[in-house]
Every structure is written in C-alpha cells, then in structure tokens.
C-alpha positions, -999 to 999 in steps of 0.1 A, spaced: -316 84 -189 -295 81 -219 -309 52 -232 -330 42 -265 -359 28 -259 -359 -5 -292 -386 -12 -310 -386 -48 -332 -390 -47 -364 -400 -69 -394 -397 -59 -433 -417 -81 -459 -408 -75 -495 -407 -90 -530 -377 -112 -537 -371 -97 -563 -362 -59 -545 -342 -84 -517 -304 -69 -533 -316 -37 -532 -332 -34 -499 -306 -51 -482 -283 -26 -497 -308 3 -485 -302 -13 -452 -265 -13 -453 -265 19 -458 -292 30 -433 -272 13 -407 -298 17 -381 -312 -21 -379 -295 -46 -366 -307 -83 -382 -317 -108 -358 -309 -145 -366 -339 -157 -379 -358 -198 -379 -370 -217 -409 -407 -225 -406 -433 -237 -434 -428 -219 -461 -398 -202 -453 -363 -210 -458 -332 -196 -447 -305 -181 -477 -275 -204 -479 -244 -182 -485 -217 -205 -477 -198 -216 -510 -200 -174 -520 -191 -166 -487 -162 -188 -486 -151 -179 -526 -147 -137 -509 -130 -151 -480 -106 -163 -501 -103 -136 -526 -96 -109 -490 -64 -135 -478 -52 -127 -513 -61 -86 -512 -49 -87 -477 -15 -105 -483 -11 -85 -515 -15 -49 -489 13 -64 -469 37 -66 -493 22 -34 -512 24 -13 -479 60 -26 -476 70 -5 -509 43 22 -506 55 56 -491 58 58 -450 23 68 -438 29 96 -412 30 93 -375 -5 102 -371 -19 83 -397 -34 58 -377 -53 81 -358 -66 96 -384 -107 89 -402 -104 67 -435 -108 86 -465 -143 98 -477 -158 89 -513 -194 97 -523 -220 66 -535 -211 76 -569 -172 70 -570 -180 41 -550 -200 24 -573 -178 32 -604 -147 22 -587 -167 -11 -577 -168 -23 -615 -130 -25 -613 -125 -49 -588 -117 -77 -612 -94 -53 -626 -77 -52 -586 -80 -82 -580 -55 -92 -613 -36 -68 -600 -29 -84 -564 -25 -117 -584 3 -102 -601 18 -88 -570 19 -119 -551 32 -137 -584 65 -113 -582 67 -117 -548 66 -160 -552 89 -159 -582 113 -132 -567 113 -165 -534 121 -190 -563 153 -166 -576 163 -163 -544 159 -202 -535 179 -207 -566 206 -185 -557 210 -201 -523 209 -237 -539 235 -229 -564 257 -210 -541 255 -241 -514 269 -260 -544 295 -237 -553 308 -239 -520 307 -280 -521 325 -276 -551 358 -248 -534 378 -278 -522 383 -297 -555 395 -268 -576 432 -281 -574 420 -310 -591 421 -301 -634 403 -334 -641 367 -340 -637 351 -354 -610 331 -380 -628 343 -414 -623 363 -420 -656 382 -456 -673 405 -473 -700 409 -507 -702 432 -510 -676 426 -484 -656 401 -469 -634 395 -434 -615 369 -416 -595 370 -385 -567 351 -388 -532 355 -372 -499 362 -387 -462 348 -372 -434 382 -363 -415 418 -349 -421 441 -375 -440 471 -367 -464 483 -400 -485 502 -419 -462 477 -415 -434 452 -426 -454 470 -456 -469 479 -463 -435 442 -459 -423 431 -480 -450 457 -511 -440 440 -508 -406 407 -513 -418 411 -547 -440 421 -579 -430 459 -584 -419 469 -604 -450 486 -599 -478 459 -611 -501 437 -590 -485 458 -557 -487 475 -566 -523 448 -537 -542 464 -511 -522 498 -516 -539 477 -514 -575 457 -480 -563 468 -444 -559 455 -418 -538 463 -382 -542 446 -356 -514 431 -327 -535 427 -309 -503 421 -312 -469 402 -297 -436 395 -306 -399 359 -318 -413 372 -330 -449 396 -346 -473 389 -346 -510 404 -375 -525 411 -388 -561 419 -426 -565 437 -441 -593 438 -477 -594 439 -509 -617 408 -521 -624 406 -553 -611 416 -533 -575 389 -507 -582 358 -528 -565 382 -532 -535 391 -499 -533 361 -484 -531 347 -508 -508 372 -501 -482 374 -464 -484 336 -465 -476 343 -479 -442 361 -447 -439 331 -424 -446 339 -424 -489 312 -404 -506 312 -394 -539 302 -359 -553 269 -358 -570 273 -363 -608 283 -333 -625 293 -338 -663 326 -344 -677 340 -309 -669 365 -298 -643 353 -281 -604 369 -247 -618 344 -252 -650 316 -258 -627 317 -231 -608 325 -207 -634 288 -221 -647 275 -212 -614 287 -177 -614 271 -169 -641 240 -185 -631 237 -165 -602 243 -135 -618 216 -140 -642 193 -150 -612 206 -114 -595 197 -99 -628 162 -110 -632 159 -111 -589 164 -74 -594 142 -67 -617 115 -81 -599 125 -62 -569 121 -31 -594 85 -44 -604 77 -49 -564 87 -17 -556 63 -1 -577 39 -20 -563 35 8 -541 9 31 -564 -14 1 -560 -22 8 -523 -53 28 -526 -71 5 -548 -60 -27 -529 -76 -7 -501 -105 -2 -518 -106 -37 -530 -100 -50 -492 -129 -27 -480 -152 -34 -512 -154 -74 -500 -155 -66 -465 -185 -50 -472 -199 -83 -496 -190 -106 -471 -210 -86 -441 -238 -88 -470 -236 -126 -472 -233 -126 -433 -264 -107 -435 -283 -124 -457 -282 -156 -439 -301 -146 -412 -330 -138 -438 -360 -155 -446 -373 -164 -482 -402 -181 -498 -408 -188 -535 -416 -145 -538 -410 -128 -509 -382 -123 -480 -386 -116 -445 -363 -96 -425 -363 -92 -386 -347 -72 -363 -340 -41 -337 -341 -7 -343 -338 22 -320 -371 40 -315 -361 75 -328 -352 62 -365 -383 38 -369 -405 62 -382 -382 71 -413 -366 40 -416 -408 26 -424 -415 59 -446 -380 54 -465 -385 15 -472 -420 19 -478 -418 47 -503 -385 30 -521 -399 -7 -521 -432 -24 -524 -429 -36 -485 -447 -42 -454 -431 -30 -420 -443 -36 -390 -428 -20 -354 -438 -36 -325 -427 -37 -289 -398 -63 -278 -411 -88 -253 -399 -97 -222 -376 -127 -229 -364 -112 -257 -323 -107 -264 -328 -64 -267 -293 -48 -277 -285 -18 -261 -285 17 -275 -269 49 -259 -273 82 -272 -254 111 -252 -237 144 -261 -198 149 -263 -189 153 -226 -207 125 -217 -205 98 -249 -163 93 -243 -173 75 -210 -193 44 -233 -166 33 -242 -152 31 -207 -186 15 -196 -185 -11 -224 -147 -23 -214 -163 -30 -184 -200 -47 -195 -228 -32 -214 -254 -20 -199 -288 -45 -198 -322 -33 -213 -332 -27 -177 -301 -7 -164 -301 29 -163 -270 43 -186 -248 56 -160 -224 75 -183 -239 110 -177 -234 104 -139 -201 83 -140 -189 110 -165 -182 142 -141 -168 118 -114 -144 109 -137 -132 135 -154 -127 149 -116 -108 117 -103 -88 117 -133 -76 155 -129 -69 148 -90 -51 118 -95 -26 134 -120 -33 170 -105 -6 189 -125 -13 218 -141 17 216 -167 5 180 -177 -30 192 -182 -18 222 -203 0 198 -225 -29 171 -225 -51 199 -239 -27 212 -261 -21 179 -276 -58 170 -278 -71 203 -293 -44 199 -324 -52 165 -325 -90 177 -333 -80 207 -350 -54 190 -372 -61 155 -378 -87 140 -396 -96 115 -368 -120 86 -369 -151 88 -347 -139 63 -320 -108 86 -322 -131 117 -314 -143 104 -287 -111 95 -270 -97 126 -277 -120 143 -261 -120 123 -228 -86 134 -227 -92 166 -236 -114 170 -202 -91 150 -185 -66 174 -191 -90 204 -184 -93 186 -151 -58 180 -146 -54 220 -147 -78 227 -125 -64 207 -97 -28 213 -106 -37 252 -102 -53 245 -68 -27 225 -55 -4 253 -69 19 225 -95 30 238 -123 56 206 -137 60 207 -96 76 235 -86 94 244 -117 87 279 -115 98 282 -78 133 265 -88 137 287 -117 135 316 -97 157 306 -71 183 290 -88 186 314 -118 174 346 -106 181 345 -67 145 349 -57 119 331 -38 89 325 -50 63 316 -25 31 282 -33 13 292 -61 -18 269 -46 -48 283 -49 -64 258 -23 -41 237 -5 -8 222 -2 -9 183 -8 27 177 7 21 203 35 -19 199 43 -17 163 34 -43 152 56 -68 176 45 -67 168 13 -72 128 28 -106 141 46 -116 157 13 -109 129 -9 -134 109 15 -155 138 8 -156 133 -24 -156 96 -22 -189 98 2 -203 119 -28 -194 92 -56 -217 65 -33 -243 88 -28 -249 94 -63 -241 56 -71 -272 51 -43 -294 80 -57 -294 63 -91 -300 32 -80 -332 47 -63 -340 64 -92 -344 27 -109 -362 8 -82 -383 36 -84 -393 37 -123 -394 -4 -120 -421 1 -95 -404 -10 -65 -407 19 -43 -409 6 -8 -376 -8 -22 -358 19 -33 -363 36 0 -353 7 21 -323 -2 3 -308 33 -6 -322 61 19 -310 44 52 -276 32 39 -277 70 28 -283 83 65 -260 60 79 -235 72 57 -238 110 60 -241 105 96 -209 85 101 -191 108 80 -191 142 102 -178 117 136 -152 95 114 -136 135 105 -139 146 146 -109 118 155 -87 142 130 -103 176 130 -123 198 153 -160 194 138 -185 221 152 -210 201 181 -243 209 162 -224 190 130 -218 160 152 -250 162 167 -265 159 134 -246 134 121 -254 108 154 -292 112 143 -288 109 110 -264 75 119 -285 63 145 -323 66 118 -303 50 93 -291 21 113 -323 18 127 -339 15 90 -311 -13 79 -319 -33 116 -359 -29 105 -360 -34 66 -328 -57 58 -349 -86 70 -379 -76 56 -382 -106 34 -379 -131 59 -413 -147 75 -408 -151 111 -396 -123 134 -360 -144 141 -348 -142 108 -362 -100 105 -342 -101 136 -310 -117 123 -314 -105 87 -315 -65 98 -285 -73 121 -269 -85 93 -274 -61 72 -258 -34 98 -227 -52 92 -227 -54 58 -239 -18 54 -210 -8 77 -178 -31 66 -187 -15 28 -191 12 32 -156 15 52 -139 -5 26 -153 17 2 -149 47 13 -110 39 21 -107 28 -16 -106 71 -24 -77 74 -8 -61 64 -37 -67 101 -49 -44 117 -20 -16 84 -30 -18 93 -67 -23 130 -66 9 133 -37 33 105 -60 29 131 -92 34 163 -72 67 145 -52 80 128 -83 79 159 -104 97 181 -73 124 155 -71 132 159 -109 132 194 -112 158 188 -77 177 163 -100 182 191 -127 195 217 -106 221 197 -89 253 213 -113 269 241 -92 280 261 -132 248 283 -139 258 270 -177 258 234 -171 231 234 -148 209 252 -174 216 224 -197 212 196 -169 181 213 -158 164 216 -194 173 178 -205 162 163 -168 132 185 -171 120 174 -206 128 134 -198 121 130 -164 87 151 -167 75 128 -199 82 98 -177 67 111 -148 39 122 -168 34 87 -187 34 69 -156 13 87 -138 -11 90 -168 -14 52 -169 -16 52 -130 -48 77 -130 -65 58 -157 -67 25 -143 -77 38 -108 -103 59 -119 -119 32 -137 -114 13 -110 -133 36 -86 -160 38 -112 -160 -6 -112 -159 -10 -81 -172 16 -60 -200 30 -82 -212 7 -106 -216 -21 -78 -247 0 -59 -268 -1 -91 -254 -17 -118 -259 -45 -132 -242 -48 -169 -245 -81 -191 -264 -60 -220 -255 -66 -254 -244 -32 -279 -264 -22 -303 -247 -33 -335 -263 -24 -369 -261 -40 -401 -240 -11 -418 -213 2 -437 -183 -12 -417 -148 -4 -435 -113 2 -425 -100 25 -454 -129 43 -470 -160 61 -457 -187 62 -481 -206 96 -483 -241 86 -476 -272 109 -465 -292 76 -456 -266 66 -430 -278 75 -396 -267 58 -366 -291 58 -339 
C-alpha cells in the first residue's frame, strides 16, 4: 500500500573523490550503507583511533554544554518542542573552520569550572582546620612542642571531658601503683585549655627527665598532638586562615563571574557538538566501505523513487559507476513508508510496536481511521477535543516544531477532532457543564445536548455499537490480510482463511444483538446462513493441510473452536470503548457536581470555577493517557494479529543527523 518498494545499490568511484562523495551522500540522505566484507583486493577503512580522538573531543563539548546551559538564559517552555535552528551549506561550512577555535573555548570552560572545585576544596580544607583550631584559642602560646634545659612543653588533646584533677587522677589510674612509677606526675603540669563532651585540649608542662613518661601515659588516654603548625599562637593561625579564605572567596568569585559568562558560548558549543556528531557518523560510515589501492566501493539500500536521481546526481558530480539492482530473497531489506499527513502520525505508533517486514503490507492507512475513531470515543468529550485542537493548531501555527514533533501534533490534532465529534453526539460538553450552569446560576433547565445518544442513559446501546464497531475493526484486519495472501499468490488461501471466518462473524453478530434487542426475523435469518456457510468453510478448509481424512476431520473441528473462542475474546476486548467513553463522561459530571456544592451564589462561583479548571485537567490527563494505551492496544492486539507480522527493520539513511542545527540542503531528500 504505503510501502517503497528498495532497490540495492552499489557506487564505484576513484579514491580520490571518496570525502566528497561520502559527503554528497550525507547530504542526500537517501541510502542507507550496508556493512560491507573484505575480499581480494578489497579492504575495509579502519576508523578506530579517529573515531575514538572525536569521541573524546564530544564528552568534552558535551560536559562543557552542561555547565554552559547552566549559565545560559532559561530556554522557554516550548523549546524543546520546537525544530533546531536552520543554517544554509555556506554558514555551515565557514563556521566549521572554527571548531578549533570552540573547542579552546570548552577547554577553557571546563578549566574554570575544575579550578573554581580546587577554591572551593581549599576553602573547605582550611575552614575544617580553623574549626580544629576554635578550642585552643585560650591558649597565647604556641602549640609546637617547645624546651629549655630543664624544661619541657607540648599541647595534645584527649578524646573525653577532663579538667586537671580528673585528669591527674585518671592518669594515677592508668600507671603502676608505686611511687616510682607515679613520681613524673609530681614533676608535670597540666592545664585544660578547654573542654567538650568529645574533647579536652590540654597543655603539659613538665621537667624533662618526666617528659618521656608523661607523654607515654597520657597516650593510653587517647593523647594526640595537633599537626605541626609553626611557632605562632591558635589565635595567629586562624587569623592566617581568614584571610586565606577570603582571598580563595575572592578569586572563587571571580571565576564564578568568568562561568557565568559562559553563557554567550551556547550556540557555538552547539554547533561544535552537532559538527562532530556529524564527523563521527562519517567515520561510522566509512567503515563499512570498501577500498583498493584507487578506488572505493559503496553498498547499500535505496528507496525506489530516489534511485534514478541519486545515479544521475553521482554520476554527473563524480567519475562513478552505479549500479541498481533488485534485493534478493535472503537479503536484510529495511523498510520504507511513505504516506500523507493523516495517515504518517500512526508510523510511529506502528514502529513502537514492530516494523513492518519487506513482505507485510503497511497497515497505517487502515489502522489510521480506526484509531483516530477509538481515540475520540474513548475520551468522547467535546470540551477536551476543543482544547486538544486548540492546543495543537497553536502548537503548529506558533512553534517551530521538529518533524517528529509535526507528526505528533497532528495525531493529536485528529484525536482531538475526534474527540469533538463524539463528545457532540453523546451531548458532553466538560460533562454537563452547560446544564449546571444554567440551573444553578440562572434557574433554568437545560435539556441533553446529544446529538445521538446518551452513554449513561442508553448505555447498552452504545455496548452493541461498540461491538459494531469492533466487528468492523476485524473485518478490515481480515480484508487486508486477504488482500496480501492474494498479491503473494496464495489465493485459495486468502479465501479459506479470511472469507469464512468473515461469514461466521457477520452471521453471529445479528443473533449475539437478538438476546438484548429486538432484531427484525429476515436479519436473523440472514445471519444463521451466513453463520452456518462460514462454519461449514472453517470444518472443510481448517484441515486442509492434513493427508488423511481424520486429521481434515479433527483439524476443521478445531478450527471452529479457535475461530469461535477469538473471535468472542476479541470482540469483548471493544467494550473497552463503552468503559472508557462512560468513566470520562461520569467523572467530568461528578466534578462539575463537586463545584456547585456551596449554597452562596458568590462562593459557589468561585468553588465551581477552581473545581472546574483542576478537576477537568485531571480528568482530562487521565483519561488522555487511558485512551492512548487502549487504543493501541486494540490496534496490537485485535488488528495487527489477523495479518501482521512485524520484525522489519526501518529504513535508516546515512544522513545529516543533528540535535541543534538543520543544515539548509536542496540535495537532502528523504525517501
């Protein structure tokens, strides 16, 4: 249907044209390069240690746009949505002999960043030691250990609360219970500079010949001694590491000045980012090429439609030899889709689910009125349409949007056109908003504004025509799988194992609706033939590939089961679209109910307009989520499993791929 048929194609050209026809390529974007085997004569490029030099160089750009996006303006709310910005060839290439030039400029970037870490490291480190250093500013001496010739002193701490005597007393306790042994604490002095829960300072002043005692016993305790700081005073110290840190502050700030202007630098690391994006995909590229000692070899896939002018273009540009030739049977054939914008939105909704194969038949221009449809009747409120459409029209009208971003917005966009259309026949306008309006404000009744039906009310109705509608789904799902048996060559095929099922369905349908309705006797009538052929074709063909009578016999009764518990299971799957349609309709009732609960006309006007702007945003969210996963579902499920078989591969071109720039290209055509 909507698929391109591929062709194969193979370039030959000097070695010496190779940059610039892989370039030509690039920009083309309509071929995508097949992995290709050495063989005599031919060699494969080795790219590696280039490769791995850019990879390198886009961790710097790409931590560099981290920090630089940090100081750069706030983009606005939409601006990931929107396209990247357009240059032509021209700026491109001039902006491209700058790169060094960017590349500097990163350097420097991520060298402010590393020595504004090292300030603030430093900071941290002398402030840690400023803080070591708060408990001995009673202590006018310095902390160094210090000596005459009789005398000795040195400063420590102890890891508990002691004043002198519990120390000295602590001390006695620890050393043997002599006199000899305890005869250096009568030559020593202790005086507790300060003390905590966690910590006592201490300076000792002792003789010298106690001093090696001393110190040995107050380490049993826990005795450490500060690290060696000069021969000044704490108070010294630590005016020395106030004014450290504020010339660290000083020159931290400064840098934060220099990383703040960083900022300007976001388009060009941008640039940069996308420029050796685009180099590495080269490299990428070029691997899978072959060379000899004059010429390289290119193969790959290109869709039919842009072979012609891809051959004249190269051929008129390069001295070159293309060749386009059909793929074979075995071969890996990528797939290529080609629809217009109603249809194209549901790709991507095909793809999240599996490409299709070369053999499949695109089933996006079927799948895609089905599911704008089951989307509207899911969500079926006319209010949420209106501002679904709203929304999507200024987002296309407004906002310079990507192409993947076009064609989401326009999915919605029908979604929401659907969403109207059922709201309006189900007569749900935000629920029944306009009803409690009038009632509550204006004292009048305003009767359904349905123009079909009411889901609450006529609830079962609805349940026969969502079968209805389900019934139809299948049908089509069968129809197109006999549309591809059919153009495979399988004929007797596509009859057996799509027109009976058919029958059996249609006739099934009209006698399952007679146990709730009154269906007219000629209907029912119709419907037991039409059952009773297409049973009769699943008990005679299901079994067809069997070679004795028994198991024709036991594979046609088989397949009457199979036929019938499917298609009950599926057709029961669409009442989903009565559950979802009824939970938006009831939920948006209940909070327009909510609002109006405040007897004061003034404060029920306020209620009413805040419980109406949250509760319908919720409602709407929700139910949003809820009637995209179900109608994909349907589509997964119920649809795709008659004829589909997926596992394809897409169609992905060697091309211009970048993030923040589009270059302006008349070669660039994507099949």
């Amino acid at each position: 249907m909507a698929q391109l048929a591929m062709r194969r194609i193979e370039i030959v050209t000097l070695l010496a044209d190779s940059k610039a026809a892989v370039d030509f390529l690039q920009h083309a974007g309509v071929v995508e390069l097949e992995q290709a085997e050495a063989s005599a004569g031919l060699e494969q490029l080795s790219t590696a240690p280039t490769a791995a030099r850019y990879k390198h160089l886009l961790r710097r750009a790409e931590a560099a746009k981290t920090i630089i996006d940090k100081a750069a303006p706030k983009p606005s709310l939409f601006a990931s949505l929107t396209a990247p910005h357009e240059i032509s060839p021209e700026t491109y290439e001039e902006k491209e002999k700058h790169i060094e030039s960017m590349l500097t400029e990163c350097r420097a970037v991520l060298a402010l960043v590393q020595s504004a870490q090292e300030h603030r490291a430093a900071i941290a480190k002398a402030q840690a030691k400023m803080e070591s250093l708060r408990p001995w500013l009673p202590l006018d001496l310095p902390l160094c250990s210090r000596e005459t010739n009789a005398v000795r002193a040195f400063a420590g701490t102890l890891p508990a609360r002691y004043d002198e005597d519990s120390l000295r007393a602590a001390l006695q306790d620890s050393t043997l219970c002599n006199a000899r042994e305890q005869e250096w604490l009568d030559l020593t002095d202790f005086d507790v500079v300060s003390s905590t829960p966690e910590q006592s300072c201490v300076f000792v002043l002792c003789h010298k010949s106690a001093a090696q005692s001393a110190e040995q016993t107050l380490r049993k305790l826990g005795f450490v001694r500060p690290q060696k700081e000069g021969s000044v005073t704490a108070r010294e110290l630590l005016d020395g590491y106030t004014e450290k840190i504020a010339e660290l502050e000083a020159e931290l700030s400064s840098l934060e000045e220099e990383i703040a202007k960083s900022g300007e630098l976001q388009a060009d690391v941008e640039f940069l980012i996308d420029c050796l994006t685009l180099r590495l995909e080269k490299y990428a590229a070029l691997e899978k090429l072959l060379v000899s000692r004059s010429t390289l070899i290119l193969r790959g896939y290109i869709p039919k439609p842009c072979a012609v002018e891809l051959v004249d273009s190269v051929e008129g540009r390069f001295a070159a030899a293309v060749s386009i030739t059909e793929p074979e049977d075995g071969d890996d054939v990528p797939t290529c889709l080609q629809n217009n914008r109603f249809i194209s939105p549901m790709e991507a909704v095909t793809n999240m689910y599996s490409p299709p194969s070369r053999s499949d038949v695109d089933p996006n221009p079927v799948m895609s009125v089905f599911y704008y449809a089951f989307f509207g009747l899911m969500l079926s409120d006319a209010g949420y349409g209106l501002l679904m459409v709203l929304a999507m029209l200024f987002a296309k009208g407004k906002l310079k949007l990507s192409d993947s971003m076009k064609k989401t917005t326009t999915m919605f966009l029908w979604c929401g056109v659907s969403t109207m259309f059922w709201g309006a026949m189900f007569g749900s306008w935000f629920g029944d908003i306009i009803q409690v309006i009038a009632r509550e404000f204006f004292g009048k009744e305003i009767g359904s504004l349905k123009l079909w039906l009411d889901p609450v009310e006529q609830s079962m109705t609805l349940m026969l025509f969502c079968f209805a509608f389900g019934i139809i789904h299948l049908l089509a799902g069968y129809a197109v799988k006999f549309y591809k048996l059919w153009k495979q060559g399988e004929r007797f095929s596509a009859v057996c194992d799509t027109l009976f099922i058919s029958l059996l369905m249609v006739g099934i349908a009209p006698l399952g609706a007679g146990m709730i309705i009154a269906v007219p006797a000629n209907i029912s009538a119709a419907g037991t033939w039409f059952m009773l052929v297409g049973v009769g074709g699943i008990l005679l063909t299901s079994g067809r590939s069997a070679k004795n009578i028994a198991g024709k016999l036991g594979g046609g009764l088989y397949g009457i089961y199979n036929a019938a518990a499917g298609l009950l299971g599926d057709v029961l799957s669409y009442s989903r679209l009565l559950a979802l349609g009824l939970t938006t309709g009831v939920i948006a009732s209940v909070v327009n109910m909510l609002g109006v609960m405040p007897q004061n006309p003034v404060v029920k006007a306020f209620v009413l307009a805040l419980v109406f702007v949250l509760g319908h945003l919720v409602n709407m969210a929700i139910n949003l989520i809820g009637a995209y996963v179900h109608t994909n579902r349907l589509q997964y499920v119920e649809f795709f499993s008659k004829f589909y078989e997926g596992g394809g591969k897409v169609f992905t071109p060697f091309a211009i791929n970048t993030n923040y720039i589009t270059i302006r290209t008349k070669e660039a055509k994507n099949g």
